[in-house]
N, C-alpha and C positions, 0 to 999 in steps of 0.2 A: 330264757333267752336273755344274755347279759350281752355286752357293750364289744366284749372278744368276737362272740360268737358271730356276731352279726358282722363285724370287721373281716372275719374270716371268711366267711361267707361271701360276702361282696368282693374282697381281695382277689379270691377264689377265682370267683364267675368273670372276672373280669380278665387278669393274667392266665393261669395254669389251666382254666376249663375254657378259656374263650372259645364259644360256640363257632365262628367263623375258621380262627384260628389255630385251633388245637383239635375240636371236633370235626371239622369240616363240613357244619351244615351250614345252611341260608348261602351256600355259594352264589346260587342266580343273582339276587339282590347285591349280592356283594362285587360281582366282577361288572352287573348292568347299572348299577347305578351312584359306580362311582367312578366317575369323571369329574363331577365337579363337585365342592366342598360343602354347595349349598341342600343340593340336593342330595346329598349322603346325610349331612344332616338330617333336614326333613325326613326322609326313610327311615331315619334310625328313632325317630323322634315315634314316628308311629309306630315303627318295630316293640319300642318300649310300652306305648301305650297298649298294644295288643298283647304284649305278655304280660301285664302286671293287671290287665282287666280278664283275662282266659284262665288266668291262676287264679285269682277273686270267686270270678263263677263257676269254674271247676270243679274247684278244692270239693266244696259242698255236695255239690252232684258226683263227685265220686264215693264220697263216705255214702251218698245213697248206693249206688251200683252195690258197694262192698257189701251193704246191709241187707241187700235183697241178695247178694250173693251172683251177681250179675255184673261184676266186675269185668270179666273180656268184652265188654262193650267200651270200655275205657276208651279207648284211642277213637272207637267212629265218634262218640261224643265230643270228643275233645276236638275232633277236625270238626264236626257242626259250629258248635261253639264259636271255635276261631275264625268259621270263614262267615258269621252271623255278624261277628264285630269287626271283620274287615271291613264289611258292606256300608255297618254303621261309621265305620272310618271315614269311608270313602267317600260317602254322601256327604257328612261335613267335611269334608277337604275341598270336593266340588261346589257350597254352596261355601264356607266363608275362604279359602285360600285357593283359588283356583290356578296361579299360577305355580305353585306348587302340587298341586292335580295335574297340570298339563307334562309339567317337569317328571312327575313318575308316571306316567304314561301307563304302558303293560305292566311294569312293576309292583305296583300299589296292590290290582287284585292277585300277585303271586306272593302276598302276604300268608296268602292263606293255607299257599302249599311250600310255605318256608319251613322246612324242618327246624331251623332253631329255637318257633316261638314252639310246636307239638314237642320238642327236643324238652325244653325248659320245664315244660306242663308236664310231661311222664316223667321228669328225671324227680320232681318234687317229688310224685308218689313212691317211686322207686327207693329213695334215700330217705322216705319216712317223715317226710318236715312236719313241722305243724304248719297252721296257715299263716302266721307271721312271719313262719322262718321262710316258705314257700315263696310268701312276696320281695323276701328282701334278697333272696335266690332270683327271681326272673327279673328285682332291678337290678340286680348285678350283670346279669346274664345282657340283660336288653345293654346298659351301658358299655360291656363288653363287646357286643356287635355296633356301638356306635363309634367304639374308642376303634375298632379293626376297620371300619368303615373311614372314618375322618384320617387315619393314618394311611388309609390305601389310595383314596381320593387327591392326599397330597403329594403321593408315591407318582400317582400316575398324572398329574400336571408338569409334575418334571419331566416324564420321560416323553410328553408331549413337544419339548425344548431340548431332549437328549438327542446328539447324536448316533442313528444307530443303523445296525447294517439293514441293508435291503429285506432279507430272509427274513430277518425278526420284528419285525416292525409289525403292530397290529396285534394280534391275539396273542402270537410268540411271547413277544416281550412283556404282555401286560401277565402271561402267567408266570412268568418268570419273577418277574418282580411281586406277584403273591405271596407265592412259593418261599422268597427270601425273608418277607413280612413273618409269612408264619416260623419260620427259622426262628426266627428275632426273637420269637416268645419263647419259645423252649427253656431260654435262659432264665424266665421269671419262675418255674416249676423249683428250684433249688433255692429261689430267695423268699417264698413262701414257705417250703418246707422249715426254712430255716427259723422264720418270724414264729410260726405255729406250729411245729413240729415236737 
């Protein structure tokens, strides 16, 4: 694991793999709870924490599966797992930051059927990582759903201040302006290629 690899890797997960933007998973999170800067933050904050603690205890308990040869249980483990340390999320966001508990609201427990962070957890095994590449893959990944989040949140304060036609206004316009978000990235797949190609 040298100093490219892991550059590549994070570049990666961030730009040309972004899980929101390019995959199209963790959409709920992503169109519910960002309206406002703070709170997309915080989500994404925990978004991160839950993929780089689900990869951690994963990783392990899958080389067990493989070895007992019980491997298709892969994915119900990995959703137990994740929604174990949702919980554990959640309890501490409720006892020390509560105003940030109250601000994600239903969102906090749809951590747990975010396809991004289960996204992140199979794709390690799938692409072979080892466990340090696997973490620095779901920080990438997690940062990547913070960078689509913090950029969509400031997407949609503006258009809270745009003028816009009657028809569009409300869900119209809020997916419309996803939609151009994820446009937006397509462009970074060719400048990646080019860096480490």
């Amino acid at each position: 694991m040298n100093a490219t690899q892991i550059f590549s890797i994070i570049l990666t997960a961030i730009l040309t793999e972004n899980f929101v933007l390019c995959k199209f998973l963790g959409i709920c999170p992503f169109l519910g709870v960002s309206k406002k800067v703070d709170t997309a933050l915080g989500m994404s904050v925990a978004v991160i924490f839950v993929m780089l603690i689900s990869t951690a205890v994963t990783y392990p308990i899958n080389a067990l599966l493989n070895q007992y040869n019980i491997g298709y249980l892969q994915t119900i483990v990995c959703i137990l797992v994740i929604a174990a340390l949702v919980q554990l999320v959640e309890i501490v966001l409720k006892k020390y930051i509560k105003s940030l508990y109250n601000a994600l609201g239903i969102y906090l427990p749809l951590i747990t059927t975010n396809c991004a962070v289960l996204g992140v957890v199979l794709l390690n095994f799938t692409n072979g990582y080892t466990f340090g590449l696997s973490m620095v893959n779901s920080f990438g990944a997690g940062v990547g759903f913070m960078v689509a989040m913090l950029i969509f949140a400031g997407v949609r304060s503006r258009l809270e201040t745009a003028d816009i036609p009657e028809g569009l206004k409300g869900l119209p316009s809020t997916l419309i302006a996803a939609s151009l978000t994820s446009v937006s990235f397509l462009g970074f797949s060719g400048v990646v290629e080019g860096i480490f190609g």
